[in-house]
Every structure is written in structure tokens, then in C-alpha cells.
SELOZA-774369 format. One record per residue: x, y, z of N, C-alpha, C, O, CB in turn. Coordinates in nm, 2 decimals, m for minus. Glycine has a CB too. Example, Ala and Ser with C-alpha at 12.3 -4.5 7.8 and 13.67 -1.06 7.14 Angstrom:
! residues 2
(r (1.32 m0.57 0.78) (1.23 m0.45 0.78) (1.32 m0.33 0.78) (1.42 m0.33 0.85) (1.13 m0.45 0.90))
(r (1.28 m0.22 0.71) (1.37 m0.11 0.71) (1.29 0.00 0.79) (1.34 0.11 0.80) (1.41 m0.06 0.57))
***
This chain:
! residues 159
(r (4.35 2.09 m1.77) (4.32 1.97 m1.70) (4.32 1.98 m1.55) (4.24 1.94 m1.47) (4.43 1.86 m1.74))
(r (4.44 2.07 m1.51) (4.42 2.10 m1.33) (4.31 2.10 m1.33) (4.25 2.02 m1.26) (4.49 2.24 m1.24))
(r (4.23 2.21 m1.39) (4.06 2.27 m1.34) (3.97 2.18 m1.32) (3.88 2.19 m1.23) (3.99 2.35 m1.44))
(r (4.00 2.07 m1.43) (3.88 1.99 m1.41) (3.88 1.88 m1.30) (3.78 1.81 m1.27) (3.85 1.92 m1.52))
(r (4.01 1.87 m1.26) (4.04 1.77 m1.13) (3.96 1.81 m1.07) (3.86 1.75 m1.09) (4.17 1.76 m1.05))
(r (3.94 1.95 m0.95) (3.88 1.96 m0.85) (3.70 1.92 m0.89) (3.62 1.86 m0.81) (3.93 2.11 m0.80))
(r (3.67 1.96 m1.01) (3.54 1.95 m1.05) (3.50 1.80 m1.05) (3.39 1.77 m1.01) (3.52 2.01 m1.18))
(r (3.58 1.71 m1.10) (3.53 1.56 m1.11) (3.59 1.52 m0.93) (3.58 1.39 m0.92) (3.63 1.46 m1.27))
(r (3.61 1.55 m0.87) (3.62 1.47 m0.76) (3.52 1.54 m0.67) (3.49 1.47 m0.57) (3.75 1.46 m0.70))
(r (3.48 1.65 m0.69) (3.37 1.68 m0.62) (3.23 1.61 m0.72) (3.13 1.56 m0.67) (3.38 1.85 m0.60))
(r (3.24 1.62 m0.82) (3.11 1.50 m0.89) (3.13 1.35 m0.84) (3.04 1.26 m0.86) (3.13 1.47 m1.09))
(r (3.24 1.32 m0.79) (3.28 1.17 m0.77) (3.19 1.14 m0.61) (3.12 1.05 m0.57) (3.49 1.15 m0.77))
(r (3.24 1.26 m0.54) (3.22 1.25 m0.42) (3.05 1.23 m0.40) (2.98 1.15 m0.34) (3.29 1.39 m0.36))
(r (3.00 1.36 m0.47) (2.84 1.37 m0.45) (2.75 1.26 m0.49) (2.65 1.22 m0.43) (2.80 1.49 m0.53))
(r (2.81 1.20 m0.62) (2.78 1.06 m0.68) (2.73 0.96 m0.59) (2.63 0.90 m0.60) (2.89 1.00 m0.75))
(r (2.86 0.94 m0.48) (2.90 0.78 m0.39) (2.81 0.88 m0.29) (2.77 0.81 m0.19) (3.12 0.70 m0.32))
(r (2.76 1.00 m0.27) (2.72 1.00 m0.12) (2.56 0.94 m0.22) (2.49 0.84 m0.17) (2.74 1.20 m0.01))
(r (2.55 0.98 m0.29) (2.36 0.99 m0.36) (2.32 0.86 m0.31) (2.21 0.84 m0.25) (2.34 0.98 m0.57))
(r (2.45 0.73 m0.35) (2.38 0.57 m0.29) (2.38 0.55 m0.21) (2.29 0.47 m0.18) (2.42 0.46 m0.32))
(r (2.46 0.59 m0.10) (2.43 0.58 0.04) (2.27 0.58 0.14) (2.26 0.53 0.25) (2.51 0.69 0.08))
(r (2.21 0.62 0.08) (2.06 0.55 0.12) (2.02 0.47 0.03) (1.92 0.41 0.07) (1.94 0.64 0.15))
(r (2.04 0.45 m0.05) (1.99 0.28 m0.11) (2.02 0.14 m0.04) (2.12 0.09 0.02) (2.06 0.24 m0.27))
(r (1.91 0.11 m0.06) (1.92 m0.03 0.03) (1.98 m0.15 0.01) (1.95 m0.23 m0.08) (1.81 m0.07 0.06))
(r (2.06 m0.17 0.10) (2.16 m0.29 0.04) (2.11 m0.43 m0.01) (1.99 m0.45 0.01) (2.24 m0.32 0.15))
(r (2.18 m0.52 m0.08) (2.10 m0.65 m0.05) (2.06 m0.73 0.06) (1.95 m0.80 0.06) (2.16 m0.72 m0.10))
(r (2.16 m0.71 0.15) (2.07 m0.78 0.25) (1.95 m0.71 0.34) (1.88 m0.78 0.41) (2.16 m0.85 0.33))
(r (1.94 m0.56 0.34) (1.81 m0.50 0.34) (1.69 m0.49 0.26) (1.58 m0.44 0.29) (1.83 m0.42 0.34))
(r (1.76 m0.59 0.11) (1.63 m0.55 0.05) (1.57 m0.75 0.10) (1.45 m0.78 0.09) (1.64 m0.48 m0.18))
(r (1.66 m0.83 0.13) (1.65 m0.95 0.15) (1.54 m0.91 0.29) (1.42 m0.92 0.26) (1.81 m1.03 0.17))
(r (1.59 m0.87 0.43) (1.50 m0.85 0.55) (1.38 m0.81 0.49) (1.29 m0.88 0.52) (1.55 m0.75 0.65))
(r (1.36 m0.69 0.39) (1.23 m0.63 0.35) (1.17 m0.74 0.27) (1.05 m0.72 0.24) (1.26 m0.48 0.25))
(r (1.23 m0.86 0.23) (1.12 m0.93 0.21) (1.03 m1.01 0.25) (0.93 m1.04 0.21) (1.12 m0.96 0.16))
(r (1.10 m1.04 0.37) (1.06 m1.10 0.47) (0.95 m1.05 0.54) (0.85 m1.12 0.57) (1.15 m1.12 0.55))
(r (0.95 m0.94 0.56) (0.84 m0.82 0.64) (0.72 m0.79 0.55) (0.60 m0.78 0.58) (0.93 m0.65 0.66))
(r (0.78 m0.78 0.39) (0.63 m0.76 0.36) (0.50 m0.83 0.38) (0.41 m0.75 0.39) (0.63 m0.74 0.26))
(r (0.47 m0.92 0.38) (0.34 m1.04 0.40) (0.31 m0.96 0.59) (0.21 m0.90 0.63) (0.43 m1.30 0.40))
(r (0.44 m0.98 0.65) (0.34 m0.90 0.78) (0.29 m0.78 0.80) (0.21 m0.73 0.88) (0.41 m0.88 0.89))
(r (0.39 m0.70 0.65) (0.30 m0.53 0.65) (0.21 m0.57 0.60) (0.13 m0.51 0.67) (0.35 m0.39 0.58))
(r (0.14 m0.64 0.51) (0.07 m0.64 0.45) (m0.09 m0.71 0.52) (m0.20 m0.71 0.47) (0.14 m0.69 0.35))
(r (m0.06 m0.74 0.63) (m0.13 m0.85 0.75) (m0.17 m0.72 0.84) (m0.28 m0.71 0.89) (0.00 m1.00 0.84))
(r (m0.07 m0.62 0.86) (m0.11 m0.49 0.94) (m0.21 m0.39 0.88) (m0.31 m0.35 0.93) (0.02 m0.40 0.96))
(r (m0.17 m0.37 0.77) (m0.22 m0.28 0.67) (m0.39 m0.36 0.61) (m0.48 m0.28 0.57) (m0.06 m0.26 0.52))
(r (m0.41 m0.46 0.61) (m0.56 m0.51 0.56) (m0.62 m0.53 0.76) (m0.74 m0.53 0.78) (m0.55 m0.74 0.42))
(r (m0.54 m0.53 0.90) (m0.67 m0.55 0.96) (m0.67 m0.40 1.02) (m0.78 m0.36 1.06) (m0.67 m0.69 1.08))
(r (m0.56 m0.28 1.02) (m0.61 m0.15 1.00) (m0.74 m0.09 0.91) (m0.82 m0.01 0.95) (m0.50 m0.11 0.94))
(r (m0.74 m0.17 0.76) (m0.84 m0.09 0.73) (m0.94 m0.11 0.73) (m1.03 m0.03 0.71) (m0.84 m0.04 0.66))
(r (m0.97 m0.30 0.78) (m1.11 m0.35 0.84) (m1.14 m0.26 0.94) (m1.25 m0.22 0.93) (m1.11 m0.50 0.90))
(r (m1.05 m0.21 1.07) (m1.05 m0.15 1.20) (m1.08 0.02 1.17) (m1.12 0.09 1.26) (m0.91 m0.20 1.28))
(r (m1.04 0.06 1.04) (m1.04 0.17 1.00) (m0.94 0.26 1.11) (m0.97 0.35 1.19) (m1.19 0.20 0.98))
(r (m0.82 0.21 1.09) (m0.69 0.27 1.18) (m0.66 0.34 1.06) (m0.62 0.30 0.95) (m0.54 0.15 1.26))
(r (m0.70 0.48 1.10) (m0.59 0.58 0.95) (m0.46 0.63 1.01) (m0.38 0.68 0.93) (m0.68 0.76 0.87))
(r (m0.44 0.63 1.14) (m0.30 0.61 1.18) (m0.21 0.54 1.11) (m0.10 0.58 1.07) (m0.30 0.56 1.29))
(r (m0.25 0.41 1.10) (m0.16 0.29 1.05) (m0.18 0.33 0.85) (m0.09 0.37 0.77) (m0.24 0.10 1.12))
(r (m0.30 0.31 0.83) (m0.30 0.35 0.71) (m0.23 0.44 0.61) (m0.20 0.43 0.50) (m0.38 0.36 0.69))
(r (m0.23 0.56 0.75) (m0.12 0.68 0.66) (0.04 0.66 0.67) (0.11 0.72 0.59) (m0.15 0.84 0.72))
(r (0.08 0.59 0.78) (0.18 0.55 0.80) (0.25 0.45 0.68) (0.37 0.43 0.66) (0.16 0.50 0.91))
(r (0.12 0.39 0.62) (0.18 0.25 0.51) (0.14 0.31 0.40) (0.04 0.25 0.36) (0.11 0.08 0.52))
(r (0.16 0.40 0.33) (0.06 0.45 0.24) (0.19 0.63 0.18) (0.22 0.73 0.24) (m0.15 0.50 0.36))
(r (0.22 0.60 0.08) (0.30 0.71 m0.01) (0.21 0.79 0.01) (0.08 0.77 0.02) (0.34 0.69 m0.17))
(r (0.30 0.95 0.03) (0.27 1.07 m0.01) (0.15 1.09 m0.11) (0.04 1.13 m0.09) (0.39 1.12 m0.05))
(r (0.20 1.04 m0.20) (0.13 1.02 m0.38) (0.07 0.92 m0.46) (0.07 0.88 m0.58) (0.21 1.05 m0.47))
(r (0.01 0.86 m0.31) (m0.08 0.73 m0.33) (m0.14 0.78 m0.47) (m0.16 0.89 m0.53) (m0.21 0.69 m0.19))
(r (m0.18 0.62 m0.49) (m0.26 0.67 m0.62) (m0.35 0.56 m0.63) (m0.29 0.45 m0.61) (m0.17 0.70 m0.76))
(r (m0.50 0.55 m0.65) (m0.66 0.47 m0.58) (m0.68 0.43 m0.67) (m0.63 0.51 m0.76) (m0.80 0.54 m0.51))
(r (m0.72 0.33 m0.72) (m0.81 0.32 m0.87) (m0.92 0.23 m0.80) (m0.89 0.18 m0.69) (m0.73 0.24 m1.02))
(r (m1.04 0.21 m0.87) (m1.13 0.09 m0.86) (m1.24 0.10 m0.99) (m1.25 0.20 m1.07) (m1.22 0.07 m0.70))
(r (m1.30 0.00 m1.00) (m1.42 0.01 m1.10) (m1.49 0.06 m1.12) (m1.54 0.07 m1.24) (m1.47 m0.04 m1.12))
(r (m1.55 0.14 m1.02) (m1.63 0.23 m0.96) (m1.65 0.36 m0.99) (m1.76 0.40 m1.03) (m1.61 0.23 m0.87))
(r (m1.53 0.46 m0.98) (m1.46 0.50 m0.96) (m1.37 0.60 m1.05) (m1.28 0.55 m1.12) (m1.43 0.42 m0.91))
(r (m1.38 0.74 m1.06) (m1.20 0.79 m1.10) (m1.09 0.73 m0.99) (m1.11 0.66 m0.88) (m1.18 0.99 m1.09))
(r (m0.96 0.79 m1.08) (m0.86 0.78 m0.99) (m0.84 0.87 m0.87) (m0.85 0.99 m0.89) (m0.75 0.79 m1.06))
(r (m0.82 0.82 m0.74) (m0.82 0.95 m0.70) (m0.66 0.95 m0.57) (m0.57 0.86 m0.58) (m1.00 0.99 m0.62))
(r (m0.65 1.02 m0.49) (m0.52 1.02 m0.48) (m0.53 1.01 m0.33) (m0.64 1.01 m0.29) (m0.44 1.15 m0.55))
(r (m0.41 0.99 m0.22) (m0.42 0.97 m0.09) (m0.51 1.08 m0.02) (m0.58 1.03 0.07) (m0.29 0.96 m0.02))
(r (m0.53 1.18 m0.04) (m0.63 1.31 0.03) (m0.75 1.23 m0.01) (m0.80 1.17 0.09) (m0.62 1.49 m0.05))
(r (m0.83 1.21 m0.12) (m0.95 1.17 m0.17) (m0.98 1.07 m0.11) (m1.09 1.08 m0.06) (m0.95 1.15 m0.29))
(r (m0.92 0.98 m0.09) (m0.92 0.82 0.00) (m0.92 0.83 0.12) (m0.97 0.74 0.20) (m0.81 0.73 m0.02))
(r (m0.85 0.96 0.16) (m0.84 0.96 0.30) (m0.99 1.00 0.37) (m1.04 0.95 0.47) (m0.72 1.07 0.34))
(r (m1.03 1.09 0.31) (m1.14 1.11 0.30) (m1.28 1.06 0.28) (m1.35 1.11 0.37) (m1.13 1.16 0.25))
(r (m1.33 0.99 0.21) (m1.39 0.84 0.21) (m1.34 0.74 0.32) (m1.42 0.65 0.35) (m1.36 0.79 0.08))
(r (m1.22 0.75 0.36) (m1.20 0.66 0.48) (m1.30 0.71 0.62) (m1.40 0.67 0.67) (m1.04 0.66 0.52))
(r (m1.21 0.82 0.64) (m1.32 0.97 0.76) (m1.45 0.88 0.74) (m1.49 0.80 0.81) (m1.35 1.20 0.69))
(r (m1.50 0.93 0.61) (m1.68 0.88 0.60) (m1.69 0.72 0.66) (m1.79 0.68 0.73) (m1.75 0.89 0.39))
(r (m1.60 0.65 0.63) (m1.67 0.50 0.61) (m1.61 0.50 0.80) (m1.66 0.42 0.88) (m1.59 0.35 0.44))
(r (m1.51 0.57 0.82) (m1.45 0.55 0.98) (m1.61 0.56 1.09) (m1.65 0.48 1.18) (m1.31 0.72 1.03))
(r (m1.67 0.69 1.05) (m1.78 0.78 1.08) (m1.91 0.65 1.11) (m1.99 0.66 1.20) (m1.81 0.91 0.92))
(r (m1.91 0.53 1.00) (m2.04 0.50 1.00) (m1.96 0.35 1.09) (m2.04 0.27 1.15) (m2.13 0.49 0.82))
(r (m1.85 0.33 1.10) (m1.81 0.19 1.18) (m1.80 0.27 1.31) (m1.79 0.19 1.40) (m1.65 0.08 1.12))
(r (m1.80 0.33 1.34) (m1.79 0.36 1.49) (m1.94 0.40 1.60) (m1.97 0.39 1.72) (m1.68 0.51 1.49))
(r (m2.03 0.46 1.45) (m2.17 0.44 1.50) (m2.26 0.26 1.55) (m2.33 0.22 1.63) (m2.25 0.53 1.37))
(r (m2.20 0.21 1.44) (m2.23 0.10 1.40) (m2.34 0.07 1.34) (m2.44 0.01 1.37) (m2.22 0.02 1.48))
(r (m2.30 0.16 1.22) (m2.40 0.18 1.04) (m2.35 0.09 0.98) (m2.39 0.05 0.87) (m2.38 0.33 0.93))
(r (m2.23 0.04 1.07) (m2.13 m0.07 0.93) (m2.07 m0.15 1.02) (m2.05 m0.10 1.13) (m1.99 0.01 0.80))
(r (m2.03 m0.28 1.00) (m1.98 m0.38 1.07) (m1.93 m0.42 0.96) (m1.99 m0.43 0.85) (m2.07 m0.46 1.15))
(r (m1.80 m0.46 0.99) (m1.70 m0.53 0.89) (m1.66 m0.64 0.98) (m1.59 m0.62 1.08) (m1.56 m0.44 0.84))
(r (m1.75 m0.81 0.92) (m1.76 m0.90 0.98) (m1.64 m0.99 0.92) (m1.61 m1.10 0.98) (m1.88 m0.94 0.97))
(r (m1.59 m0.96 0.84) (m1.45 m1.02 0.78) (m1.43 m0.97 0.64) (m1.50 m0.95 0.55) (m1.44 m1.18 0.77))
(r (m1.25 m0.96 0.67) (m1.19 m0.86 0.53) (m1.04 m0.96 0.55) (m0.95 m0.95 0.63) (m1.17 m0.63 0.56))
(r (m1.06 m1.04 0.44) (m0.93 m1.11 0.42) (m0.89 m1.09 0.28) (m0.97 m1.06 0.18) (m0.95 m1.26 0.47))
(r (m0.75 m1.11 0.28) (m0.69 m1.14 0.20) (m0.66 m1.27 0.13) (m0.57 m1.33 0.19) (m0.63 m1.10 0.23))
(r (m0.73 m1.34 0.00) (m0.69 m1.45 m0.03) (m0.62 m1.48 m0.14) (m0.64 m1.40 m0.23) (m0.77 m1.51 m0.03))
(r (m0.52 m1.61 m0.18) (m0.47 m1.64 m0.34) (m0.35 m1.55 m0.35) (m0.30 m1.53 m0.46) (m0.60 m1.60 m0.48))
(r (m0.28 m1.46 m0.17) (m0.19 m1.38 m0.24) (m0.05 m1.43 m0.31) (0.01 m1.54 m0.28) (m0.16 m1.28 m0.14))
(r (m0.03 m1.35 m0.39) (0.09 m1.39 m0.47) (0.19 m1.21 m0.46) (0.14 m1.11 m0.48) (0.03 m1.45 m0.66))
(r (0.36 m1.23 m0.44) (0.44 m1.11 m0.43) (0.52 m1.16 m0.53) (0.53 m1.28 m0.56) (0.52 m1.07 m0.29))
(r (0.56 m1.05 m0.60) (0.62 m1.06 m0.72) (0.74 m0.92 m0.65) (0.70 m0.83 m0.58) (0.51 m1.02 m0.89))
(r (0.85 m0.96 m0.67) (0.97 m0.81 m0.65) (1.05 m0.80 m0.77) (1.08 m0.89 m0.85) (1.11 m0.83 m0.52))
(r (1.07 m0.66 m0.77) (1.14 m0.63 m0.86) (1.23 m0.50 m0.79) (1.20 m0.38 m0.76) (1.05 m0.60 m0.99))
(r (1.32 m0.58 m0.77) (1.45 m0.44 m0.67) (1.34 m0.43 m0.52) (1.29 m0.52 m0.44) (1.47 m0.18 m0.80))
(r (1.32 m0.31 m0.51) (1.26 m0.21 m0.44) (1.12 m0.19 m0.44) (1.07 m0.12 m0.35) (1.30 m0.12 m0.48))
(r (1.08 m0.25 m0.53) (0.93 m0.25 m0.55) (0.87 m0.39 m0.54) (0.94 m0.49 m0.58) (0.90 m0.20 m0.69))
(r (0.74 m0.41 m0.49) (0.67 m0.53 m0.51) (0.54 m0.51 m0.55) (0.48 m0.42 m0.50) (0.66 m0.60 m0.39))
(r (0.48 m0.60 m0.67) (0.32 m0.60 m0.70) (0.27 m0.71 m0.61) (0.31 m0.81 m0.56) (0.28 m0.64 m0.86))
(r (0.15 m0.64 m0.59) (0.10 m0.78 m0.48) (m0.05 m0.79 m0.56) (m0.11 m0.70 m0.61) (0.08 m0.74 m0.25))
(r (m0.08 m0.92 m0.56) (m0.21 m0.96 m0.63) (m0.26 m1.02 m0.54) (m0.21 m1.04 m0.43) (m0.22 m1.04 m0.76))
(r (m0.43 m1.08 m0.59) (m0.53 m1.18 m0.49) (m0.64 m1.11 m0.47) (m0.66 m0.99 m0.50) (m0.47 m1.21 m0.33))
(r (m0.69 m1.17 m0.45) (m0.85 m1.16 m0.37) (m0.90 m1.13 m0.25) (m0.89 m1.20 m0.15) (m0.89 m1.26 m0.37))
(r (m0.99 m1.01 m0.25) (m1.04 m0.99 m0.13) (m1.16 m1.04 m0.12) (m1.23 m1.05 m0.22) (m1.04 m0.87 m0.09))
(r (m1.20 m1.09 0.02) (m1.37 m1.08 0.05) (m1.35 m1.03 0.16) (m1.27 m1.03 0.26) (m1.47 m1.23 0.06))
(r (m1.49 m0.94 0.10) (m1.48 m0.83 0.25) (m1.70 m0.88 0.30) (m1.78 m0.91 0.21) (m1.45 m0.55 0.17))
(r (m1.73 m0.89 0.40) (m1.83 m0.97 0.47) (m1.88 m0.81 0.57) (m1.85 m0.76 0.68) (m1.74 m1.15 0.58))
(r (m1.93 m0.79 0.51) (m2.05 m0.63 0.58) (m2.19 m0.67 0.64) (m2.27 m0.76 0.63) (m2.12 m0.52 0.45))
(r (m2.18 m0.57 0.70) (m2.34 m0.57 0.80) (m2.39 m0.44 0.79) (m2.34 m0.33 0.83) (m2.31 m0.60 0.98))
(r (m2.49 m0.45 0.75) (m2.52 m0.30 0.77) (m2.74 m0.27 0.84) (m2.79 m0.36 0.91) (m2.49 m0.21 0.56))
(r (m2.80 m0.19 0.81) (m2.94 m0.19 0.84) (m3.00 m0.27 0.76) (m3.11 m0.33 0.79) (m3.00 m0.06 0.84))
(r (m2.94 m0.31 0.60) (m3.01 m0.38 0.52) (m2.97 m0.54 0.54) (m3.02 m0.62 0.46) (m2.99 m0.33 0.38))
(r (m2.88 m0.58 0.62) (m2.89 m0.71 0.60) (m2.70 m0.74 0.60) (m2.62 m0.65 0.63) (m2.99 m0.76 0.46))
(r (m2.69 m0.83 0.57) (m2.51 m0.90 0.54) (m2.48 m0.87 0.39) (m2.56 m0.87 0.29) (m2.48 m1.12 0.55))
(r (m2.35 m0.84 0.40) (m2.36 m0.82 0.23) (m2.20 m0.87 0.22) (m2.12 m0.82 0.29) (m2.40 m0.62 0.14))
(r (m2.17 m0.99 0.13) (m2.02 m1.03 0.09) (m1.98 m1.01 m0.08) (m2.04 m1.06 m0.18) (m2.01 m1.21 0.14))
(r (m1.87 m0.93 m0.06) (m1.81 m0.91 m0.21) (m1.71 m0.98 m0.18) (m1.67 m1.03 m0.07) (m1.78 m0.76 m0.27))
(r (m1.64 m0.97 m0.33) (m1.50 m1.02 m0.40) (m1.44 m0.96 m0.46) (m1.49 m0.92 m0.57) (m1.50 m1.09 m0.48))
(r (m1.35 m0.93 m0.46) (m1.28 m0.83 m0.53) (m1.09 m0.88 m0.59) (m1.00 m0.91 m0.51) (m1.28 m0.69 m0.42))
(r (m1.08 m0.86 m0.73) (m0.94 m0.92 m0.77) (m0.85 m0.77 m0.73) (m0.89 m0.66 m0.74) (m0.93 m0.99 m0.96))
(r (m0.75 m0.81 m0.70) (m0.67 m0.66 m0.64) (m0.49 m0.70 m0.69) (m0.42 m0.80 m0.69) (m0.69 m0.64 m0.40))
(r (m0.47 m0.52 m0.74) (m0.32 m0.53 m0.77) (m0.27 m0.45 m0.70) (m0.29 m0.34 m0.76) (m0.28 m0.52 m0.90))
(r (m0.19 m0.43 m0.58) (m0.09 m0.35 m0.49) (0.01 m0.31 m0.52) (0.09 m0.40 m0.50) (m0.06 m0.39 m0.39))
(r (0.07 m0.17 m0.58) (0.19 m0.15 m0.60) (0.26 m0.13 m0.48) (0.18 m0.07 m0.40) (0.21 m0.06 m0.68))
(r (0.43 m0.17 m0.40) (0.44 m0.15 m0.26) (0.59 m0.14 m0.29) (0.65 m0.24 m0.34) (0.37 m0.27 m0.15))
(r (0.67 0.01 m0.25) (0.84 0.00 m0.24) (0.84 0.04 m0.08) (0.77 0.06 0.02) (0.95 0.14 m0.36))
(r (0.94 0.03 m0.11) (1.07 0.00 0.04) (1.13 0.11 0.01) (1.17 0.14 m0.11) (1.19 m0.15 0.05))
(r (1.14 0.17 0.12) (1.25 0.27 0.14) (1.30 0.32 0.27) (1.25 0.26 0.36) (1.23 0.38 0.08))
(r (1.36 0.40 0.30) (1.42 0.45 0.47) (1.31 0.41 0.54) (1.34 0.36 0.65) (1.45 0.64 0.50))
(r (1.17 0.43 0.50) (1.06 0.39 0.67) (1.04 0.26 0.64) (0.98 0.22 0.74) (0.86 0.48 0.71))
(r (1.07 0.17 0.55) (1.01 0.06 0.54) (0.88 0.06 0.44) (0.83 0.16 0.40) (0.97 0.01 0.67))
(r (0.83 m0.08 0.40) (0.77 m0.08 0.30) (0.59 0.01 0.34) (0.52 0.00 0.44) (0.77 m0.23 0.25))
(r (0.58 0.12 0.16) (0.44 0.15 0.21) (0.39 0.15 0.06) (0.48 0.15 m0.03) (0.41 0.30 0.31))
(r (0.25 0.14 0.03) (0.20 0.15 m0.09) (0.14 0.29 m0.11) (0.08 0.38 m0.06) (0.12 0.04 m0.11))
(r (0.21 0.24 m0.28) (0.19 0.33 m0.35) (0.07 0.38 m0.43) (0.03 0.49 m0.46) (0.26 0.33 m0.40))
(r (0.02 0.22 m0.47) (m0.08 0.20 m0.54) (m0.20 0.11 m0.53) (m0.20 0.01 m0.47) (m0.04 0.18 m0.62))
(r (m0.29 0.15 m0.60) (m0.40 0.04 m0.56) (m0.48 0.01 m0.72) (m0.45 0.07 m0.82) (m0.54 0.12 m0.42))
(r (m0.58 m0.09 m0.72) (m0.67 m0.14 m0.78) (m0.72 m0.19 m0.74) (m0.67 m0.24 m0.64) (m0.65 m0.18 m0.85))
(r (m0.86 m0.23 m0.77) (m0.93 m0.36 m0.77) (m1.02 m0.36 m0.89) (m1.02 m0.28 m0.98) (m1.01 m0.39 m0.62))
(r (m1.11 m0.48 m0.85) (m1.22 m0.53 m0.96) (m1.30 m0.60 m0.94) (m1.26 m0.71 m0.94) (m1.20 m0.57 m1.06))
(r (m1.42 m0.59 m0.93) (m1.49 m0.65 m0.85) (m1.52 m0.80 m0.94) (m1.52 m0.81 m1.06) (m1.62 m0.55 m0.81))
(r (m1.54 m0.92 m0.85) (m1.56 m1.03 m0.93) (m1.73 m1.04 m0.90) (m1.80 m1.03 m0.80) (m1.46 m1.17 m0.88))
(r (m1.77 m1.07 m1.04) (m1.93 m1.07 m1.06) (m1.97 m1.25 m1.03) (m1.92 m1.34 m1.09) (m1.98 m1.02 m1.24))
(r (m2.03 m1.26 m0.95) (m2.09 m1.37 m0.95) (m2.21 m1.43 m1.06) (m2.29 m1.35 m1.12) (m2.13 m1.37 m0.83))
(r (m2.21 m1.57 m1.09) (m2.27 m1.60 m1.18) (m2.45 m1.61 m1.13) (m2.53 m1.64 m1.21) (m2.19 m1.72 m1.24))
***
């Protein structure tokens, strides 16, 4: 029994240090408050095509989906951003409005789904072009603050 003393208080010890970065309640309370404004940063970044900000809000191991589309991962996206950065700075592309509408946050701990509707309002050599799109955002909180992890959308077909 001596032996195993020193062993379980060093498991005891390593245990209580493991939670020490989990976020308390009233941190995960502030983090909810913040998200609707990250989320207000993060949609006029990528109208503006800021991949500064975008990689800043955006997991290691993003993960992309759309209808379109395989899955593809934050490198792949990052990359298609470059291209679409490439044609708004010539002004091949004009992003005349990219809002967010109908949002709704759902939490669970540490994690939030975020739903709603986008219309994004383009300009390009052929004329204006406005889509719709239904969207589901996976988004946790951790030591930097909240960034997403995940994406979807789907485009809504008009009648």
C-alpha cells in the first residue's frame, strides 16, 4: 500500500493540473456574450477578404463543406480564398453585401452551432448576381477565444 501512495498522488496531482485550463463558468458566460461580435468580425473579414482575421478565427483542422463541393480542409479554403482575394483586389469581384440573416446560437458547454442565412450581393463583368444560402457553423472557445471549426452551407433555390 506505501507504494501506491506516492503513485496516486502524483495521478491526483496531474489530474487537478489537466482542468486548470478549462474554462470556468463565468468564462464560458463572457464567451457568450462575445460570440455574435466574433461572429460580426469574422462575416465582414471575409466580405473584405482579411485572411489575417480569418485564420485567426478559424481551427487548425477546419473542416469546409458546401453543395458544391468535396470536403475540404483550412489549407484548401485557404487557398480558394488567395484566388477569390486575387480577383477583389483587381476588381473582377465586388462584394456589394454579405450579411448574415435569421441567426440563431445554440451552446452546448464549449461549443456553439450557429445557423441562418446568408445573402451574399456580387458584381462582377457579367452583371449583379444575389445568392442565398442556409448555413450551419460549428464554433468552440478555448484559451484564444472563440474560432470555428466548421462549416456548411446550401444553397436556397429560388422558385
Amino acid at each position: 500500500m506505501k507504494s501506491l501512495l506516492p503513485f496516486l498522488l502524483f495521478l491526483l496531482l496531474f489530474l487537478l493540473s489537466c482542468n486548470r485550463d478549462l474554462p470556468t463558468n463565468k468564462d464560458i458566460s463572457v464567451a457568450r456574450n462575445a460570440l455574435p461580435l466574433v461572429l460580426k468580425k469574422f462575416n465582414t473579414a471575409f466580405a473584405n477578404g482579411d485572411l489575417a482575421i480569418l485564420d485567426s478565427l478559424t481551427t487548425e483542422n477546419y473542416v469546409h463543406t458546401n453543395g458544391s463541393s468535396k470536403v475540404i480542409s483550412k489549407t484548401d479554403w485557404f487557398n480558394y480564398l488567395r484566388q477569390r482575394n486575387r480577383q477583389l483586389k483587381s476588381g473582377d469581384l465586388k462584394v456589394l453585401d454579405y450579411s448574415l440573416k435569421e441567426q440563431q446560437i445554440e451552446y452546448h458547454g464549449t461549443t456553439a452551432i450557429v445557423t441562418g442565412k446568408v445573402l451574399i450581393v456580387t458584381g462582377d463583368s457579367s452583371g449583379t448576381k444575389e445568392h442565398e444560402y442556409r448555413i450551419t457553423n460549428i464554433w468552440v472557445y478555448g484559451n484564444e477565444g472563440w474560432k470555428r471549426a466548421g462549416f456548411h452551407d446550401g444553397k436556397i433555390q429560388r422558385p
